[in-house]
N, C-alpha and C positions, 0 to 999 in steps of 0.2 A: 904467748899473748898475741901475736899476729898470725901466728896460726889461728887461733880463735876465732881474730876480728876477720881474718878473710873469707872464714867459713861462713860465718855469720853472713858476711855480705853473698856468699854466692850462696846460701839457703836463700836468703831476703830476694835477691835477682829471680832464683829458682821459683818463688812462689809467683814472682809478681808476672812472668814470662805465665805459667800457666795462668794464671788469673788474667791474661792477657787473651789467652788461648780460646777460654770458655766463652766468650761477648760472641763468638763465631759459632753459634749452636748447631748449626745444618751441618757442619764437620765432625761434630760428637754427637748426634743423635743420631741412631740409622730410622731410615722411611719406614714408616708402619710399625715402630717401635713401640708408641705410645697409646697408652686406651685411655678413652675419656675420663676416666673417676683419677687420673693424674692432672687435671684440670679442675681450678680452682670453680666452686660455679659462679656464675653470672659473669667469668673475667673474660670471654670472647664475645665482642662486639662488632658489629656491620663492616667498622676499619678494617677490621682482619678476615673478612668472609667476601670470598667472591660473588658477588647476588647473582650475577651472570649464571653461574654454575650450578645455582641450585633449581632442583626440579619442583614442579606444582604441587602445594599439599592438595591430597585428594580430597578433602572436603570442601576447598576452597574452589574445582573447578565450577561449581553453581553460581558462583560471585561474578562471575563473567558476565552473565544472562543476569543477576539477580535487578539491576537497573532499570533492563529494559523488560523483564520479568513484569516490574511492579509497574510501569508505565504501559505495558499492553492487558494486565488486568484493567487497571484506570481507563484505558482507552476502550476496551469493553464494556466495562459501567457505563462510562460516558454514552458510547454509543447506544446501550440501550436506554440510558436514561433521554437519548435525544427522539430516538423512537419509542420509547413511551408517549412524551412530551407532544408528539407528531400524529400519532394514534388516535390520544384525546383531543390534538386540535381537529384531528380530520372527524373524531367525531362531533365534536361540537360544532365543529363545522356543518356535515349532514345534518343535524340535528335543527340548527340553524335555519338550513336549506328549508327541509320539511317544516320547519315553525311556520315558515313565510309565506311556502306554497299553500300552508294550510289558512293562512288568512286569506290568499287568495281566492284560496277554494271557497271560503264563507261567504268572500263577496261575490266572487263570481256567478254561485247559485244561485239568487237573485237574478241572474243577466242571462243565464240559458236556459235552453227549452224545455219545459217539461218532458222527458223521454215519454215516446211513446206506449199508450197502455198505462203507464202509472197517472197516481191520481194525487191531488191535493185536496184539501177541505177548508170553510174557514164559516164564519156567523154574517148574517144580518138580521138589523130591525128597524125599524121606521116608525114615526104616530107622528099623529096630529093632533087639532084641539077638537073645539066644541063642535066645528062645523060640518055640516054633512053634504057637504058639497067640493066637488073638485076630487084632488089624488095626493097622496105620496109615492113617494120614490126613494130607492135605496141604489148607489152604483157600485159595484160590486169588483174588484181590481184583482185577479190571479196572482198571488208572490212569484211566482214561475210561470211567467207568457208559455202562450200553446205553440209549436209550430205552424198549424193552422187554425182556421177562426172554426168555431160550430156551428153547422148550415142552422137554419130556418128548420124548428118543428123539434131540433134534439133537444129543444131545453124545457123543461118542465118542471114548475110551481105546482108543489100538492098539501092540500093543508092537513093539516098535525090529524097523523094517525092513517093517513093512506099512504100507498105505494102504487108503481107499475111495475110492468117491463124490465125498462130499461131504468127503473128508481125505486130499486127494490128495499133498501132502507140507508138510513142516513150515514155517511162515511161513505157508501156504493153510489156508483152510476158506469152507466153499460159504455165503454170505449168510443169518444168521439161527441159523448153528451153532457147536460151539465142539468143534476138535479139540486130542487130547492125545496127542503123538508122543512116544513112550519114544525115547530113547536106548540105556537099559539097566533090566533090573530081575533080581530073584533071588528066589525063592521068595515070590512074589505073584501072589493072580489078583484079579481087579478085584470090588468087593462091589459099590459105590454110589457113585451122583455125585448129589449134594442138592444143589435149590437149601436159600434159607432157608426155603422152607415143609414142605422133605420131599421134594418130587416127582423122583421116579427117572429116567432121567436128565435132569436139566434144570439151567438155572442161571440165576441173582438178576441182575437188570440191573447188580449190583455186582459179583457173582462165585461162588461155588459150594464146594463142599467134596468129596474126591476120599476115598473109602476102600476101602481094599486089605485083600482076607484073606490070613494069613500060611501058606504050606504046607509052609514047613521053617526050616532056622537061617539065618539071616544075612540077611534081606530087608530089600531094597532096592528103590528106583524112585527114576530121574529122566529128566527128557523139557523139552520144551517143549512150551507150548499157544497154538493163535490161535482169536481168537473174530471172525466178521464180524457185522457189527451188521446188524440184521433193516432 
């Protein structure tokens, strides 16, 4: 019987010394002994894994760049959405420019000289009443002043249906002259065409004054005149 009970206790010691043995696994297992499918899965986590040691999954070496990736596309957009933005103001801008100079230019043309050789055109008429005594008069203004005034003798009054020279039909007159095509008139013949200092016939770089003597009842004139600049 104590034979028994001692066995017993040094089987029981026997077990519990190797079960003591086993908790020290790096002694019973040899390196490189074990393959992965003797792992339970999902039972190794980050505690037990050196992060130091492991190398870059190669898909993941794009993740590096991917931040700055998407911030230098945005920063491209951007930039060109700032030069679009810069494009259209600079053309609205020109646009702008040229509106203004173009109103300039509207008024301006009024204030400069007729270039030389071109010509403008515009109408006059005049009447009177019953009496057949005395004149009318019409003064006649250039929208575009001449550079110089029209001597004495280039200006010519011709009534409806004649021409000259130098007033060969209405719209025309010869460079440096200024003709006056009747349409119609009625007991009028021509007195004088003043500039503004007087001189017979002649007229003002701005324009001239046209007088008619009356030689019965009812007179009348109108016409058109063109003047070509000297």
């Amino acid at each position: 019987m104590v034979v028994a009970v001692v066995a017993l206790v040094l089987a029981a010691g026997g077990t519990a010394l190797a079960g003591s043995a086993l908790v020290n696994g790096d002694k019973l297992i040899k390196k490189g002994s074990l393959s992965g499918n003797r792992l339970r899965d999902h039972s190794v986590t980050g505690k037990q894994v050196k992060l130091s040691q492991l190398g870059k999954v190669p898909s993941a070496a794009h993740a590096d760049s991917a931040t700055n990736a998407i911030n230098a596309t945005n920063a491209t957009n951007a930039t060109n959405a700032t030069n679009a933005t810069n494009a259209t103001n600079a053309t609205n801008a020109t646009n702008a420019t040229n509106a203004t100079h173009a109103t300039s230019a509207t008024t301006a043309s009024g204030l400069s000289t007729l270039p030389s050789g071109r010509s403008e055109s515009g109408f006059y008429a005049a009447g009177g009443g019953q009496s057949t005594a005395g004149y009318i008069a019409e003064g006649i203004t250039f929208p575009q002043p001449l550079a110089a005034a029209i001597p004495q003798g280039n200006v010519e009054w011709l009534v409806a249906g004649t021409t000259s020279a130098n007033c060969p039909g209405p719209g025309q007159a010869a460079p440096n002259h200024v003709c006056l095509y009747d349409n119609e008139e009625n007991s009028v013949t021509l007195c004088c065409i003043y500039d503004f200092a007087f001189h017979d016939p002649a007229a003002d770089k701005n324009g001239f004054i046209v007088y008619w003597n009356l030689t019965g009842t009812i007179p009348y004139v109108s016409g058109e005149w063109t003047v070509t600049a000297p």
